[in-house]
N, C-alpha and C positions, 0 to 999 in steps of 0.2 A: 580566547580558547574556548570551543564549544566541549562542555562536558555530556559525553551518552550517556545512560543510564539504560541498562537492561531487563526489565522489571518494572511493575505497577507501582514499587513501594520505591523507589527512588522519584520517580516518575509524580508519587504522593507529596516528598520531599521538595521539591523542583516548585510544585504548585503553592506549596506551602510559605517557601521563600518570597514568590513572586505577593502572594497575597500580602504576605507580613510586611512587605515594605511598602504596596500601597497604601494599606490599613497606618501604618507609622506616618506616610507624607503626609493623609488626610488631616491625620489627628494632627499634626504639628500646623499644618495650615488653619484649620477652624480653630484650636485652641489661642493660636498668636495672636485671633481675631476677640476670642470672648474671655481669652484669659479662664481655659474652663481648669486643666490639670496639667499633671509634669511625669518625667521621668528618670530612673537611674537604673546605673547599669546593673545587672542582676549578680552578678560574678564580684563586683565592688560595693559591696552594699556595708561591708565594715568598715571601711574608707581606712582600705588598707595603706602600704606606705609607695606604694607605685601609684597610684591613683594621688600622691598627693604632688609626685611629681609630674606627673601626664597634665595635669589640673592646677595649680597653685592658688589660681583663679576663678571660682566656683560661677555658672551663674544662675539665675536664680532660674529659670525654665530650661529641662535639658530634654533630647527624645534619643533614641538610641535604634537600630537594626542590627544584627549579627550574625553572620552566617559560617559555619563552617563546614569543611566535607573533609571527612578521611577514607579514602579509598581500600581495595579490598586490600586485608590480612587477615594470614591462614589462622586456624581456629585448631586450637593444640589440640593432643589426643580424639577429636572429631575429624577434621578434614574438613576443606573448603572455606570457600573466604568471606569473612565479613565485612560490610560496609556501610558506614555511619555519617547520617548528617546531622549535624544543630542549627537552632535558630533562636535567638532569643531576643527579645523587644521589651523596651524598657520605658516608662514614663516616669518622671520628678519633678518636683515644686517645691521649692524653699523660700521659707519665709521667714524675714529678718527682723524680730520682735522688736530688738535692741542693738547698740552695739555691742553687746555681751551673750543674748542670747538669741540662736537662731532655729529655726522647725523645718523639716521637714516629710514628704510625704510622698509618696509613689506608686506606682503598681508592675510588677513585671513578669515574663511569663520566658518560661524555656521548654523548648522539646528537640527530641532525640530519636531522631526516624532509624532504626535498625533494618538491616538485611541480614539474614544469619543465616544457616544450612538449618534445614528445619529439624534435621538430630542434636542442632547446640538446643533448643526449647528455651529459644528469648523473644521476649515481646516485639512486636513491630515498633511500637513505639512509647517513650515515657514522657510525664508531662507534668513541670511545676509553676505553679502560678503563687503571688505572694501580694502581699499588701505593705511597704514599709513605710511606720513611723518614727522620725528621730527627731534629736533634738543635740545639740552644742552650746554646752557653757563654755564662754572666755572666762576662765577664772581670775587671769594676771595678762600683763604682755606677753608671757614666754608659755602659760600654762591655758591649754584646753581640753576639757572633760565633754565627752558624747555619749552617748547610748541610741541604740536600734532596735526596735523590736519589729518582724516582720511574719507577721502569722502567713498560711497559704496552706495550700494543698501539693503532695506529690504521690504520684501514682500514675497507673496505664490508663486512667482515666475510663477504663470500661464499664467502672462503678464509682461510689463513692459513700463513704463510710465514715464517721468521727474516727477511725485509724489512719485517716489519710491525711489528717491537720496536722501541722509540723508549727511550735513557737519559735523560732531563734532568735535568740538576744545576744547581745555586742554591747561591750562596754570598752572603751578605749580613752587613752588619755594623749595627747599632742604636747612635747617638749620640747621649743627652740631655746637650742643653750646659745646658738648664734644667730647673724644672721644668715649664713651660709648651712649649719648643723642642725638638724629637728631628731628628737628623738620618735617613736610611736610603743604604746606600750598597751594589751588589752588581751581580753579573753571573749573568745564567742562561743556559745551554745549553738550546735547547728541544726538543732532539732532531728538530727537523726541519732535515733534509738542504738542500732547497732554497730555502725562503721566508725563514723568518728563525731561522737558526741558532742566533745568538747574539742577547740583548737587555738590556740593561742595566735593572737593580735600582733606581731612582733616587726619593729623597724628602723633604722637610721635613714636619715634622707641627706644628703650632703650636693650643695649644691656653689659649687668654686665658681661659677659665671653664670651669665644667662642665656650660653648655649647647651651647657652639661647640668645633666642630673642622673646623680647614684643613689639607687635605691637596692637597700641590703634588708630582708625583712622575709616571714612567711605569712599568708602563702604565697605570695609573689613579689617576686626580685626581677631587678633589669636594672639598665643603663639606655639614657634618652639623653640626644643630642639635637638641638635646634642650630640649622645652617643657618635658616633667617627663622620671618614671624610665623611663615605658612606653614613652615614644614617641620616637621617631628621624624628622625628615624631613632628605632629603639630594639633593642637586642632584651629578652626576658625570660624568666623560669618561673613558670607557677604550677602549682596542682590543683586538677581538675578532678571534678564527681560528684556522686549525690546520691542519695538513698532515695527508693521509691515502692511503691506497696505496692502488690498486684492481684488480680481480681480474675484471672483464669488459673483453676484449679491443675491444668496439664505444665505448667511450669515447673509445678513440683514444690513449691514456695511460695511462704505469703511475702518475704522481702525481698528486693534486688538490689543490691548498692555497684554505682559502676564506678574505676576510680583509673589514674594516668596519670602521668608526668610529662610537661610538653617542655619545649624548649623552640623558642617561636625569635625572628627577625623582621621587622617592617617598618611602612611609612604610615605617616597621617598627614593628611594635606587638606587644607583649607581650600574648600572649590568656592566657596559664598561666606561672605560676613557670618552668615547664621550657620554653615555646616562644613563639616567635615568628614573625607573620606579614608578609610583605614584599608590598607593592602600589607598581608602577612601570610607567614609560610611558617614552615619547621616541624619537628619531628615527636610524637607523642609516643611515649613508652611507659614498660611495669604496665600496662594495660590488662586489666581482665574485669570480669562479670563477678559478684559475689553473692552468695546466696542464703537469705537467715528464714529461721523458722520452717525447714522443713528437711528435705532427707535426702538429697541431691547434689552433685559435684559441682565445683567452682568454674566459670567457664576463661581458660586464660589466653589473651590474644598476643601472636607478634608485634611489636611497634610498627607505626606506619609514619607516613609523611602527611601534613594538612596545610589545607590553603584557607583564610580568612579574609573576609570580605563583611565590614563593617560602615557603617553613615551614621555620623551622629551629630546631631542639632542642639544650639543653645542659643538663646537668647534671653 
């Protein structure tokens, strides 16, 4: 299905996808070769308890592409409709010191192309980039302790300022009381100042066979079923958002935090030994724009429907 776009700035979106995935194949082809760097997914960087069932089996070089598009909804007390794409690319490398302890390191990068009616007064587009370093002790059989620290920048990128550094840190701990039962338990800093600072690490993983996996935890929960080796279909709830600085004085604000609740169904399919391709859909709601440090109304949107389209490499 050909999607149109009416406008310059989807049209920016569009161009932006296309780059981002050659830019992702390149890198994954020259690095397979020099073993230069890696990647991890931006959205999983707490290793939270869905990601532990998507993954059981880490490996140590991963690349990642992600694209999403929410189509127009109306824009409360304004009028007219907004519409929003992402994109976010990811590299990781993990390195296995011991059998107890393991590192590692990444880079990744997310943006958020906006269309809005030009009386909501929101940025074209926001943009966060980050650096992660971790590391996991095996303390026992059943006990593992990790921490993340992933410094970066978030903002409209039209400047840049030591207010636009963000640290967050994660610390999380891994309990298999079974072989079947894991618990996950931890707290993240998310480096943003005003919306939500802090957010707790929280999960049981419970896994009856090795076609099912229940994952109960925030900020993402789902159920994943493996028919056979290739294929993955998964049902999940997570929340989305982020804090971002901005750098044009007509917005009315130095902060914007945008925030959603999605509620998403899809496959992942093994196209090649080294990759994988993710097709998903569903519905994002509580949607809206938030606005700190200045004098200006919140901007809040109807739910919409989105479609995702992901590729992700590991070897």
């Amino acid at each position: 299905m050909e999607l149109l776009y009416c406008n310059g700035t989807m049209t920016k979106f569009r161009s932006a996808i296309r780059e981002s995935v050659i830019c992702c194949i390149i890198t994954v082809v020259a690095s397979s070769h020099a073993l230069a760097q890696e990647v991890n997914e931006v959205e999983k960087q707490n290793g939270d308890v869905l990601s532990l069932a998507e993954r059981p089996q880490r490996s140590p070089w991963e690349a990642s592409v992600e694209t999403t598009w929410l189509p127009g909804s109306r824009v409360h007390d304004i009028g007219g409709d907004l519409t929003m794409g992402e994109v976010k690319v990811g590299f990781a490398r993990r390195f296995s010191i011991s059998p107890q302890f393991e590192l590692s390191t990444g880079l990744n990068y997310s943006l958020r192309e906006i269309d809005a009616p030009e009386a909501a007064r929101l940025p074209e587009s926001l943009h966060a980039l980050s650096v992660n370093l971790g590391g996991e002790y095996r303390a026992s059989d059943s006990l593992t302790l990790g921490i993340r620290v992933s410094p970066g920048l978030g903002s409209d990128f039209k400047s840049f300022t030591t207010n636009d550094v963000r640290v967050p840190v994660s610390l999380h701990a891994k309990y298999q009381m079974s072989k079947a039962l894991s618990l996950l338990g931890g707290i993240a800093y998310t480096g943003q100042n005003h919306s939500f600072p802090v957010l707790p690490v929280i999960g049981v993983l419970y896994l009856p066979s090795e076609k099912w996996a229940f994952a109960l935890g925030f900020p993402r929960t789902g159920v994943v079923f493996k028919p056979n080796k290739q294929t993955e279909l998964f049902v999940t709830g997570e929340f989305s958002g982020g804090e971002f600085r901005l750098h044009d004085s007509s917005m009315g604000a130095n902060i914007i935090s945008y925030r959603d609740y999605r509620a998403l169904a899809g496959a992942e399919i093994q196209i090649f030994p080294f990759a994988k391709l993710g097709i998903s859909g569903g519905y994002a709601f509580a949607r809206k724009f938030v606005f700190y440090e200045g004098n200006r109304s919140d901007v809040i949107l109807d739910g919409a429907p989105f479609g995702r389209l992901a590729v992700k490499f590991t070897w």
